[in-house]
N, C-alpha and C positions, 0 to 999 in steps of 0.2 A: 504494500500500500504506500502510496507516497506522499509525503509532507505534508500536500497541501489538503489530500482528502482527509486524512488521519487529524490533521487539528480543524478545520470544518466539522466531522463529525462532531469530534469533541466539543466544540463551542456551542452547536445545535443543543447538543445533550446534556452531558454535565454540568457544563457552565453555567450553561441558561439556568439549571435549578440550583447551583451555587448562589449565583445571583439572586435571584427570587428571594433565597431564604436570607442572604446578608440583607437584604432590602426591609423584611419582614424584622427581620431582628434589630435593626434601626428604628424603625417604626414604633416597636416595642418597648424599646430603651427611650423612646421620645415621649411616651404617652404613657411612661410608666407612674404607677401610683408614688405620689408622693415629690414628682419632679417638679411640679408648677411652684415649690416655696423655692427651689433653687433657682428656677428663670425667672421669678419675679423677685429675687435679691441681685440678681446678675444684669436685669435691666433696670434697676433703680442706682445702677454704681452713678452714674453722672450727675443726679439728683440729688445727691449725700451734702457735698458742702457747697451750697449755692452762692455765699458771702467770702469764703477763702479756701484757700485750697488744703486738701486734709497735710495734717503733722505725718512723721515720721509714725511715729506711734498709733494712729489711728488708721493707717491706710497699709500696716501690719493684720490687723482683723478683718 
């Protein structure tokens, strides 16, 4: 079989449902219980010090 059939097939087959499931499993990790306190701390970082910019020590936490 040569090169190019052999990784074609492969890509058809395998791959496709490698991908599928990474795909799925992103999804997962994105929607998972308990993430929305972590992306709603991670999008309020710019909101924090609106008067000055945070100390050394505060921008540690």
């Amino acid at each position: 079989m040569e090169t190019y059939s052999f990784l074609r097939e492969f890509a058809d087959s395998w791959m496709l449902l490698f991908l599928f499931l990474f795909f799925l499993a992103i999804v997962f990790w994105v929607f998972r219980p308990g993430a929305s306190k972590e992306y709603k701390d991670t999008a309020s970082i710019p909101f924090r010090h609106e008067d000055k910019p945070a100390t050394t020590e505060e921008a540690r936490t």
